[in-house]
N, C-alpha and C positions, 0 to 999 in steps of 0.2 A: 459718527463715532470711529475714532482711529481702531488700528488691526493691537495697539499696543493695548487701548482702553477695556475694547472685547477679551482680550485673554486677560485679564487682571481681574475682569468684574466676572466671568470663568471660574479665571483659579480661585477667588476666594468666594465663589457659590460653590466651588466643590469639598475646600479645607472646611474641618472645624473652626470655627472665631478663638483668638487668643486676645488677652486682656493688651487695654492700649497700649501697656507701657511695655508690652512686647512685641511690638508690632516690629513687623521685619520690613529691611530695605530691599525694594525689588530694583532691578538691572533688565536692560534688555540688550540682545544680540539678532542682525539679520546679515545675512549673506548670502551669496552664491557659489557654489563652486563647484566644479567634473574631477571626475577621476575616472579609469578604464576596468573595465569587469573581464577575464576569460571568458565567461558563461552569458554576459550581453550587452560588451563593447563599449562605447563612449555615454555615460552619464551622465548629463548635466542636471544640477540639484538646486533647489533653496532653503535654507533653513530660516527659521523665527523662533526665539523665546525668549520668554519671561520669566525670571529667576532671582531667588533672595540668596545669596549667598554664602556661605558660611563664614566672611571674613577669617580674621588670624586666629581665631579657634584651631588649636589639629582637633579635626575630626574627620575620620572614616568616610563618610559622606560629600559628593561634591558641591550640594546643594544643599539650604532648608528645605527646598523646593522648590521645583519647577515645571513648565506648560509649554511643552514643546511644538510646532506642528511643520512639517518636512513632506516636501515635493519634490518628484525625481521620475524620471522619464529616461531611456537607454534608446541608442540606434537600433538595439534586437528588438524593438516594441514591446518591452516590460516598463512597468511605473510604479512606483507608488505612492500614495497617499495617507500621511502617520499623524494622530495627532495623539502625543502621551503626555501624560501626567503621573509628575512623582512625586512623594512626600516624604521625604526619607527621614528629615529628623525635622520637621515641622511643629510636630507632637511629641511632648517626650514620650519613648516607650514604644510608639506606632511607629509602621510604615506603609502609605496605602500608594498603589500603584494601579491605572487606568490608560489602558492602547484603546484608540480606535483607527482602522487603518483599511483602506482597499489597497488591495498590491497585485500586479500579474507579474509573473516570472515567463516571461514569454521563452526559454528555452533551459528549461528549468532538466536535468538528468531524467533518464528514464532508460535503463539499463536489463530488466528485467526482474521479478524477485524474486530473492533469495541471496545466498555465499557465492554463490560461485557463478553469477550472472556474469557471462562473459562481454570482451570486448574484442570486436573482431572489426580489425580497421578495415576491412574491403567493404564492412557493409556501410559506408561513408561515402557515397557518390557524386556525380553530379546530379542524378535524378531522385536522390536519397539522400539531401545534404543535411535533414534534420530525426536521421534513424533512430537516435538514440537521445532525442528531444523530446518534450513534452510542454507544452504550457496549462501550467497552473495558475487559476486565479482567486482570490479568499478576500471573503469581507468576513470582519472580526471583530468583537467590543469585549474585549478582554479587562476584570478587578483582581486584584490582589492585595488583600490587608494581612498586614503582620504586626505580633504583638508579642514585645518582651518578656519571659515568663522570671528569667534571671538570667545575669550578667550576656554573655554574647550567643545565649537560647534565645531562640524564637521561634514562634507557633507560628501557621498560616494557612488560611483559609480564602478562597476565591473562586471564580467562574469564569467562564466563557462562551458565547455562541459564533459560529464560525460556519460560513456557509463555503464550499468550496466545490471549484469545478474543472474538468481537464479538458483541454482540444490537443486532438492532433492536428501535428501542424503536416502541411503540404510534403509531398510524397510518402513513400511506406515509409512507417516508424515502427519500432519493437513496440511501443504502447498501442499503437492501432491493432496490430496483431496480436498481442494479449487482452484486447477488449473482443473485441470478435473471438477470440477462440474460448472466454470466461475465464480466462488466468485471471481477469480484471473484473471484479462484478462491476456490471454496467446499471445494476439499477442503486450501486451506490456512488453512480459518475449523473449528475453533481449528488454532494452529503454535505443537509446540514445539522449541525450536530451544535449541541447543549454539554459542555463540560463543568463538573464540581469537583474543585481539589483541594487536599487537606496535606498538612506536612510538618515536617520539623525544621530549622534551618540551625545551624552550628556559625557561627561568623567571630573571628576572630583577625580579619587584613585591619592590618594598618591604612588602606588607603583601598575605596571600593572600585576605584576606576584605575588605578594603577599601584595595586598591592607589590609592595617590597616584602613584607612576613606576612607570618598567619596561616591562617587555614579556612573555606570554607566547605562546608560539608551538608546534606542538604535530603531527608527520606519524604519523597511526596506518594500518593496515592489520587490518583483521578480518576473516574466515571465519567466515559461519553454515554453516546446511543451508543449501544450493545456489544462494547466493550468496555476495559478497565484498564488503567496503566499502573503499573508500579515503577517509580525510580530512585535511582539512590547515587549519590556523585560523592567524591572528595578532591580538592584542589588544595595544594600546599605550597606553600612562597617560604623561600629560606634566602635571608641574607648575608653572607658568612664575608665577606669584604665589601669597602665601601659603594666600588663598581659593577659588582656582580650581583645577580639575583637570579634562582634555581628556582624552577618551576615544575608539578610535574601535577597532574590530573588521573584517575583513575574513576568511571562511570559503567552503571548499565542499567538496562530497562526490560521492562517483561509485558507483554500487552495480552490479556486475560480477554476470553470472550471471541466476536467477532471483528476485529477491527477492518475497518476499508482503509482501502488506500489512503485517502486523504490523513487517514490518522499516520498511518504506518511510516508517510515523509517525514514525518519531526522525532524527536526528540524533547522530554519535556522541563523546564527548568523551573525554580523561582523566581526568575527573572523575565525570560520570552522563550517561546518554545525554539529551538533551533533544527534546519536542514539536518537529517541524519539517515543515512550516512556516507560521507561525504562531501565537502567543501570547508571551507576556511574555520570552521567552529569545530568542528569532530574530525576530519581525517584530512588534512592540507593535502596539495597535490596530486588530489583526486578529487573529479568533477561534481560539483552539488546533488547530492541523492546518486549518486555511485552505488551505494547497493543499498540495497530495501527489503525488509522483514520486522516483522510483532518484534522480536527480541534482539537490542543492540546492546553492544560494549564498546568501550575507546576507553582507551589510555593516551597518556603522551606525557613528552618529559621535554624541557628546553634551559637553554642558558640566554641572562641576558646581559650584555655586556654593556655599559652606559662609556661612551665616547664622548658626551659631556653631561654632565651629572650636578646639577643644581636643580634639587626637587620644592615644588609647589609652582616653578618657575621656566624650566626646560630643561629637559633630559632626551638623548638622541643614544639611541641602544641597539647596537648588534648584535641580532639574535639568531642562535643554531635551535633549531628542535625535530626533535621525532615521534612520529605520533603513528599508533597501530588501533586496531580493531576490525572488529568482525559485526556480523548479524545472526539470527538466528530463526530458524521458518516455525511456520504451526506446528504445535507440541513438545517444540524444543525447549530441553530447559536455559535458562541462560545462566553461565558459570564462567567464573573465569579459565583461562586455558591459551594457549599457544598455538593451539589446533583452528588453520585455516583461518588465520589472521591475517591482515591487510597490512601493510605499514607504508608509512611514507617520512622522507628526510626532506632538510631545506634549510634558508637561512632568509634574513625579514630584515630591515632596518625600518625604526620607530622610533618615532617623534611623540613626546609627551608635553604640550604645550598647555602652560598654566593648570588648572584644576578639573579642566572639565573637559578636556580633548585628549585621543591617543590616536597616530593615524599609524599603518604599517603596510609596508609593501614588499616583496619577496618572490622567491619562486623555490617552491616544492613540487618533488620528484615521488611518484610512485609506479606501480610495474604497469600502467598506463602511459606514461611518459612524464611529461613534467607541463607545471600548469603557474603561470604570475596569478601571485596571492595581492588582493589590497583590501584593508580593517581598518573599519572607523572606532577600534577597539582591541583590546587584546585579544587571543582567540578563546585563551579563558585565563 
C-alpha cells in the first residue's frame, strides 16, 4: 500500500462520511526542502500531503481538508516529527483539528524567569557555549473541534496530553543552575500533563493563511495538572490601498495554580500552542523563550507592502513591524501597561505562493541584538 493510499484511507477514517454526490477531489504534494534557523542552523525537511481543495470558491479556508505529515532534522540535533489533520470546512459548520508530533528543540532559550532575566554576553564562552540553552523535548496528541454557533462565532472545545522533558546540555547552563538551586522544580522535569480547553473564537479574515481584512479574536480557558490558563488575543487586518495591508495584534495570558515550567514555555492559542516569550510568533528579534513566567502580554503592529500583488496566485511583500511585550511572575496580575516592556523592530520579505504556502525571512533587532527571522507562515 502506497504512503498516498494510507493517508486517504486515514483521512477518511477520521472525517465524517459525506453523501456521494459530494464527495470531494483530493490532490497530493511531496517535497523536500532547507532553510537556516538562528536558534538550530541548517534544516533540512520533507513534507507529504493529502488535500481536497477548495477550488474557485473564495473562501477563507485553504483547504476542505487536509493530512499533512513533515519530517525535519537541524545540524543543532533538534527534529521533528508532525503528523496534523485539519478539517476546516469539510463539514459545514465544523472545524476539527488533530497534531500528533515528537519534536526536540535541542537549543531551545533558557534565559532565567521572570522580566528582567538578564543577558550577559561574557557568560557565553568557549567552556559555556550553551549558558543560555536548554533542550526541550515533547511528545503530544493534541483535538480541537469547532462549531459555528452564528455567522463568524464559534465555540471550541478540545484536549491535549503532552509529555515533556529538559536536558542540559554540556557545560554550565543558567538552567542547570536553576534546577539545582529549585528556581526549577526538578520533580516537574520531565511533566506529563493532560490538557481540557474550552473557548470562543470571533473570525471574520478574508483569507486564514494570508488575511488582507478582518479580524480574529479568540477567549480560551484551559486546565492542565495543577494549573489553569486563561487567554484572550485580538488580530486585526485593514486594507486601506490595493498594495498595503496593516496589521497589528494585541494578546495576554494568566496561568492560575501551579504551572511548571513546561507549561510556562508556551503560549496558548486556537490553533497550536506557541514559544512565548520570545521568537518569530510573540517577540521577533529576540531568542525563542527570551523571557519566561505564568503571566504574558505581546502586542505588535506591521505594514505589509506587496511588490507584486496578484492574490490566490503570488504575492511578494515588504514588511516593517514592531512588536513589544512583557511577562509577568507568580501573583502578578496581568494588565496591560508600558511598564518594563520588551520591544523589538525589523523588516521580513514574504512570499505568498498559491493558496496554501507563505514563507518569510528577515532580521529583527531587539536590546539583545539582532537575530535573522524565517516563517513558514505569517508571524500572526
Amino acid at each position: 500500500m502506497t504512503l498516498r493510499s494510507l493517508a486517504r484511507a486515514a483521512l477518511a477514517a477520521a472525517l465524517l462520511p459525506v453523501p456521494a454526490a459530494a464527495q470531494r477531489l483530493w490532490k497530493n504534494t511531496l517535497y523536500p526542502y532547507a532553510y537556516y534557523s538562528a536558534v538550530d542552523g541548517v534544516w533540512g525537511a520533507g513534507h507529504f500531503s493529502l488535500y481536497s481543495p477548495i477550488g474557485f470558491v473564495e473562501r477563507p479556508e485553504a483547504n476542505q481538508a487536509s493530512l499533512a505529515f513533515d519530517a525535519a532534522a537541524s545540524t543543532g540535533g533538534s527534529y521533528s516529527l508532525i503528523a496534523d489533520l485539519e478539517a476546516p470546512a469539510y463539514v459545514d459548520g465544523w472545524r476539527l483539528a488533530v497534531t500528533v508530533g515528537a519534536v526536540r528543540e535541542n537549543r531551545l532559550g533558557y534565559y532565567g524567569v521572570g522580566n528582567d532575566a538578564p543577558y550577559v554576553k561574557d557568560s557565553v564562552t568557549a567552556g559555556h557555549p550553551y549558558f543560555y540553552r536548554v533542550s526541550r523535548s515533547h511528545q503530544s496528541a493534541r483535538i480541537t473541534l469547532q462549531r459555528r454557533v452564528i455567522g463568524p462565532l464559534r465555540l471550541l472545545a478540545g484536549g491535549e496530553i503532552r509529555k515533556t522533558d529538559f536536558r542540559a546540555l554540556p557545560g554550565g547552563t543558567q538552567f542547570g543552575r536553576d534546577l539545582a538551586s529549585g528556581a526549577v522544580d526538578s520533580t516537574a522535569v520531565p511533566f506529563s500533563d493532560a490538557v481540557a480547553r474550552g473557548g470562543l473564537v470571533l473570525d471574520t479574515r478574508d483569507n486564514e493563511l494570508d488575511p488582507h481584512s478582518g479580524v480574529f479574536v479568540e477567549g480560551l480557558y484551559a486546565s492542565g495538572k495543577g494549573y489553569t490558563r486563561t487567554t484572550a488575543s485580538a488580530r486585526a487586518y485593514l486594507h486601506p490601498f490595493e498594495k498595503l495591508i496593516l496589521a497589528a495584534r494585541l494578546g495576554g495570558e494568566k496561568m492560575g495554580g501551579s504551572p511548571p515550567v513546561a507549561a510556562e514555555f508556551t503560549m496558548e492559542s486556537s490553533e497550536q500552542p506557541v514559544v512565548a516569550l520570545g521568537g518569530y510568533h510573540t517577540l521577533r528579534g529576540y531568542y525563542d523563550a527570551r523571557f519566561l513566567g505564568p503571566g504574558k502580554l505581546v502586542a505588535g503592529a506591521e505594514a505589509r507592502y506587496a511588490l507584486i500583488f496578484a492574490p490566490t496566485l503570488f504575492e511578494l511583500h515588504l514588511v516593517a513591524f514592531y512588536d513589544a511585550g512583557r511577562v509577568f511572575g507568580p501573583g502578578e496580575s496581568v494588565r496591560l501597561t508600558t511598564s518594563g516592556l520588551h520591544s523589538s523592530g525589523g523588516a521580513e520579505i514574504a512570499a505568498r505562493i498559491l493558496r496554501n504556502a507563505v514563507l518569510a525571512a528577515g532580521v529583527g533587532a531587539g536590546s539583545d541584538g539582532a537575530l535573522f527571522l524565517f516563517g513558514t507562515s505569517w508571524s500572526y
